[in-house]
C-alpha positions, 0 to 999 in steps of 0.5 A: 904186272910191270916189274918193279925196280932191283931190290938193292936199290935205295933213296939216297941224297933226298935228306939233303936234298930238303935241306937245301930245299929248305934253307933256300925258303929261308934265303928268299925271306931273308930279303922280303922280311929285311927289305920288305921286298924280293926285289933284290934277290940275286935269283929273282934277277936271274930267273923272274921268280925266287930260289924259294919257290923252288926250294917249295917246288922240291918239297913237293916232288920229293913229297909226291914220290915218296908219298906214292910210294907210302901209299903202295907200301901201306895196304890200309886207307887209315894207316896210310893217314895216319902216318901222313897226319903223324908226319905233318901235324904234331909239329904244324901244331906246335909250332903254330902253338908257340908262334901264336903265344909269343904273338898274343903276348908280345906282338898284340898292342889291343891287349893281350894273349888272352884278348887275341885267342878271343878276337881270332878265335875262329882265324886260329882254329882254321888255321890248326885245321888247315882250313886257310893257310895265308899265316895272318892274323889282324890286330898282331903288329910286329914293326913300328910301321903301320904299312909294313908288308907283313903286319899279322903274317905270323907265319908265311910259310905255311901256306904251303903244307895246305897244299900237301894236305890237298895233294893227298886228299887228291892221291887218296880220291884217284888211288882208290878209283883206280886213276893214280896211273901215269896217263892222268898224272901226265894230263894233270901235269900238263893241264895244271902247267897250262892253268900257272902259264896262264896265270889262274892260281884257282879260287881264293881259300884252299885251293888259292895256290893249288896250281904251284903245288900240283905239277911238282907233285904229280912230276914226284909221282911220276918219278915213282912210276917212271922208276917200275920201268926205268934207271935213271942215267946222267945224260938225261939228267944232264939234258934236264939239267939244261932245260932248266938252265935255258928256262932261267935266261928266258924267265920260263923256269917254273913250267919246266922246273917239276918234271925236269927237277923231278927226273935229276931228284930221281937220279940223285935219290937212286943213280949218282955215284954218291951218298950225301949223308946227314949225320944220324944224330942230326936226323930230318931237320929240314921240315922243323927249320922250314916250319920256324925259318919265317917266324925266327927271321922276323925276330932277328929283324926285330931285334936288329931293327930297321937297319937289318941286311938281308944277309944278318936276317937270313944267316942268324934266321938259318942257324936259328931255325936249323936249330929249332928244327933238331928240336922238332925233330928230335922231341915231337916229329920223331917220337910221333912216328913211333906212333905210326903202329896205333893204326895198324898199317893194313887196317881200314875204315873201307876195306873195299876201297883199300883192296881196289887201291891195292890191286891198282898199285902193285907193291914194286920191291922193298926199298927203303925211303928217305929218314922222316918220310 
């Protein structure tokens, strides 16, 4: 058995860490939603693609570490479900839930609420379902302009937790066979790079964007792994940290960003000489604020109107959506973890593929992840 790594270690930075991943989503959107464009991002311009691709990138890797972890932590096939569905639904439905009303109310010319629920009916509960994830919905008109690249968008975030949803599925399939192992996070890593250089995203539905998720998560779990073995140092940090500023002056950053961001997160979470803690009152307001940034931008364009800069839609969308992301946190995310014992943790629909995933993946030493995860 490969030893684990020193017991006093501990995730540091990762709070912030999504964060900033978040509040670089609601940068991004700040221009498409102000400019109907992304054109004008200062990140685009420098690298060929937005800093909120990145900041989902990071989501995804620091998901794939840590959620790795969870699933060697929780003995049971049910309880590590569970906790993964406590951690993303109560607050996806909500927010959804509420989105949806104020879109049916106010955003829908054709009638009303309850003309829109019957009209997208089925669109709606895929959605809640996380059968598709593209966040539109026809017949919801919030501008003036008929064209507008976002008529219907209600939310154009989410397409993203489709994707996580993916990913553990995936984890769960390969952990339990006994292939959640470095040597076939590395061969889909580099054949899921390959699929994204050559521009195949995969088949519309939900697998449309598979291949930008799947390399930063496999790199996250790769982390984990790495981490059995390995003490991050700063000179490969650093060394990653120059890969991916030669991969911005060529516009090649997105090939190269997960197992180099991945390397630097983990140094960040277990090596830097520092501990970038959020208050503990404040809590992990990075998921609730990704889930509302879309929505709170588009009302702040809304209210400004058609001269509306990016800079108004993004800040007034960032306090907006940090705000509603206390909320979340506070009122639904945190009191549905305290849920997590309903399931208890060594409890199994299939013993037998919980003791085979068991066996594969030996617990390293105790260590305690990131608030929320």
């Amino acid at each position: 058995m490969t030893p684990g790594p020193p017991r006093a270690v501990r995730y540091r930075n990762l709070d912030v860490l999504r964060l900033v991943a978040a509040s670089s989503v609601i940068f991004s959107h700040g221009f498409l939603i102000a400019e109907r464009t992304e054109a004008n991002e200062p990140f685009k311009i420098l690298s060929g693609d937005i800093l909120g691709l990145y900041g989902v990138y990071t989501f995804f890797i620091i998901s794939g570490l840590l959620v790795t972890e969870s699933w060697v932590s929780t003995p049971g096939m049910a309880g590590f479900v569970w906790r993964r569905f406590l951690r993303l639904y109560p607050a996806y439905l909500v927010c959804m839930a509420v989105t949806l009303t104020i879109a049916g109310l106010f955003f829908y010319p054709d009638g009303g609420l309850l003309d829109f629920l019957r009209a997208d009916a089925r669109t709606i509960v895929k959605h809640l379902a996380y059968l598709v994830g593209d966040g539109f919905f026809s017949g919801v008109k919030y501008y003036a302009h008929t064209a507008d690249f976002s008529e219907g968008e209600v939310n154009g975030s989410i397409w993203s937790l489709q994707q996580e949803i993916v990913c553990y599925g995936l984890l769960v399939v390969f952990a339990a066979a006994r292939l959640w192992k470095p040597s076939l996070l590395i061969a889909a890593l580099l054949v899921s790079t390959l699929a994204l250089y050559k521009e195949w995203f995969g088949p519309e539905g939900v697998l449309e964007y598979f291949f930008y998720a799947i390399p930063s998560f496999v790199s996250g779990a790769l982390a984990w792994w790495l981490l059995k073995v390995h003490r991050p140092n700063v000179w490969i940090a650093l060394a990653c940290a120059a890969v991916i500023g030669a991969a911005l002056l060529v516009h090649k950053t997105m090939f190269v960003f997960p197992p180099c961001a991945a390397y630097l997160i983990l140094y960040l979470g277990v090596s830097a000489p520092f501990d970038l803690r959020t208050p503990r009152w404040l809590g992990d307001v990075s998921y609730g604020a990704y889930l509302y940034g879309w929505p709170v931008e588009q009302m702040v364009k809304i209210a400004l109107g058609e001269r509306a800069a990016w800079w108004q839609v993004f800040g007034l969308g960032l306090a907006g959506a940090l705000t509603l992301g206390f909320i979340s946190w506070r009122l639904i995310e945190k009191p549905a973890l305290r849920l997590k014992g309903v399931v208890p943790a060594d409890w199994s629909l299939d013993r037998k593929v919980a003791d085979v995933a068991r066996a594969r993946l030996p617990r390293p030493g105790a260590r305690r992840p990131a608030s929320g995860t």
